[in-house]
N, C-alpha and C positions, 0 to 999 in steps of 0.2 A: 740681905737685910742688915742694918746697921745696927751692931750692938754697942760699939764705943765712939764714938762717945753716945752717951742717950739722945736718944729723938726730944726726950720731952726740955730736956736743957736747949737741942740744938731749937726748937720751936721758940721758946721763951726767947731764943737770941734773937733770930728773926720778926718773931709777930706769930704766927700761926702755920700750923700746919703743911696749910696750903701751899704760901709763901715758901715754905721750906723745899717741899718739894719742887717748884717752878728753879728758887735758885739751885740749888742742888745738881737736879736735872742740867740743866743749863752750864754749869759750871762743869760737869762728868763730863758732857758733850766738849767741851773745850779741850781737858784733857785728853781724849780719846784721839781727835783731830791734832793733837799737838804729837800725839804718841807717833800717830799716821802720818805725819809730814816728815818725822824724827826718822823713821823708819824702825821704832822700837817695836819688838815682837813681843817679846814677855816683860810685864808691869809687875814690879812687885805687890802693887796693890792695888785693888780694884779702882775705877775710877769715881767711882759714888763713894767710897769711903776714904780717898783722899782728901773728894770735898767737903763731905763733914766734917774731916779734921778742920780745914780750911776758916768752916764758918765758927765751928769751936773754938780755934783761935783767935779769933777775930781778924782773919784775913781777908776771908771777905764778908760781906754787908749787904741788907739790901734795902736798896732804894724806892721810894714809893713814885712813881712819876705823877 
C-alpha cells in the first residue's frame, strides 16, 4: 500500500483513480523488467512506490489517447 506520497494528491496529478492505478501499474511493471534484464536481486524499494514517487514528481504523466 502506498502511504508517501498520498493517493489522493497522486490522483489529483493524474485525473482519477483509475488512471492512476493503470499508470502506476504499468510504470512498476517496467521497473521490475528493468531490474530482471539488470540482473538486480534486491530493490531497495518496491517497484509500485518508486513509481508514485515518479508521478509525484512529475516525472511521469499521463497521456489520454
Amino acid at each position: 500500500m502506498i502511504h508517501k506520497p498520498p493517493i489522493d494528491k497522486l490522483a489529483e496529478t493524474i485525473g482519477s483513480k483509475y488512471a492512476l492505478c493503470v499508470v502506476a501499474s504499468k510504470r512498476a511493471r517496467q521497473i521490475m523488467e528493468q531490474a530482471q534484464n539488470q540482473e538486480i536481486k534486491d530493490m531497495p524499494e518496491k517497484p509500485l512506490s518508486v513509481a508514485a514517487q515518479e508521478i509525484y514528481d512529475g516525472k511521469l504523466v499521463s497521456v489520454k489517447d
